[in-house]
C-alpha angles and dihedrals in degrees: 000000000000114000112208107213139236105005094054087056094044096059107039085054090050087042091060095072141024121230081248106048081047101061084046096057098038091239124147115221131184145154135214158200127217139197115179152139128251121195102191126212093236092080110158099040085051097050092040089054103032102018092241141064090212148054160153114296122182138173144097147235139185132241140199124217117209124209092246099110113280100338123134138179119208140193122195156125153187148212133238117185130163143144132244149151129267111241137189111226125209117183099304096339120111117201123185119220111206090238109111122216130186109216116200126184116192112178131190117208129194117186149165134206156123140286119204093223101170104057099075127007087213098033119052125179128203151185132196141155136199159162112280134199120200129192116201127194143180116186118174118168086228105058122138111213127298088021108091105083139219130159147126133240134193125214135136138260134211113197142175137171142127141260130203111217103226091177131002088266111036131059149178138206159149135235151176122221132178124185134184115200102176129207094022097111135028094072089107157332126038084335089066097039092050081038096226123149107171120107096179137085153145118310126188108203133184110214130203111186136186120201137048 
């Protein structure tokens, strides 16, 4: 079944309480939207394939702070998609083989953490860690069988970062995240010839958020 991100987590974690129930309960609740770059471990597959080891994410989530001090629980994710070329490596060599693919990457990321809410009533850091899944494909119109790929992945992210409260309800921020999601790659092409298996890598986001 194909999940559609961000929209489909936003609202399920939204779903989960009312505005009302919320301020009941003294919970924090926002949701939020991310641009970003991800430059993944993986470097030399990636450049051999896409011609480059970095690109453009975006997405969005959404997260619930408890009245337990600073801690938080979020749900998000992102989207990388570009296109490349497949290629045939020999020792260092590169070759191109005429045949275009298209490689996408969708995690989900599922994280807790804390907020530090008492340093700065504007600024306000955070850490957090989690459990990731990430789904990988490859799609070229000219696949044989057995080629195309699509598969999912699980890892694990640390992240931190910051966010300046401009209202009460709306915030912006920035944050680091870096993410290893082990045995995805490596099975075969120039992932196996560079013998690289990480999927995952370092992203830097800007966040704009809604909520409290």
């Amino acid at each position: 079944m194909r999940i559609r991100l961000p929209g489909v987590l936003l609202a399920g974690v939204l779903a989960l309480l009312t505005p009302a129930d919320a301020s009941a309960q003294g919970l924090d609740i926002k949701g939020y939207g991310m641009v970003g770059g991800m430059s993944f471990t993986a470097a030399d597959s990636f450049e051999a394939v896409l011609g480059s080891a970095s690109g453009t994410i975006v997405g969005g989530g959404a997260e619930v702070g408890f009245p337990l001090g600073g801690l938080y629980i979020g749900v998000g994710g992102w989207r990388f998609k570009q296109d490349g070329e497949r290629v045939f490596v020999s020792g260092s060599q590169v070759f191109p083989l005429g045949i275009p693919v298209t490689v996408q990457i969708t995690p989900v990321e599922v994280t807790a953490g804390w907020r530090f809410k008492n340093l700065s009533s504007r600024i306000v850091p955070y850490a957090g860690a989690g459990w990731s899944s990430y789904r990988y494909e490859e799609v070229s119109s000219f696949a044989a069988a057995g080629e195309d790929v699509d598969e999912r992945y699980s890892g694990f992210h640390v992240l931190g970062g910051a966010e300046f409260k401009i209202a009460r309800w709306f915030g912006v921020g920035g944050e680091v995240a870096w993410a290893r999601v082990p045995d995805a790659l490596g099975a075969g092409g120039a992932s196996a010839a560079f013998d690289e298996t990480d999927l995952g890598g370092t992203s830097f986001r800007l966040k704009i958020s809604l909520g409290r």
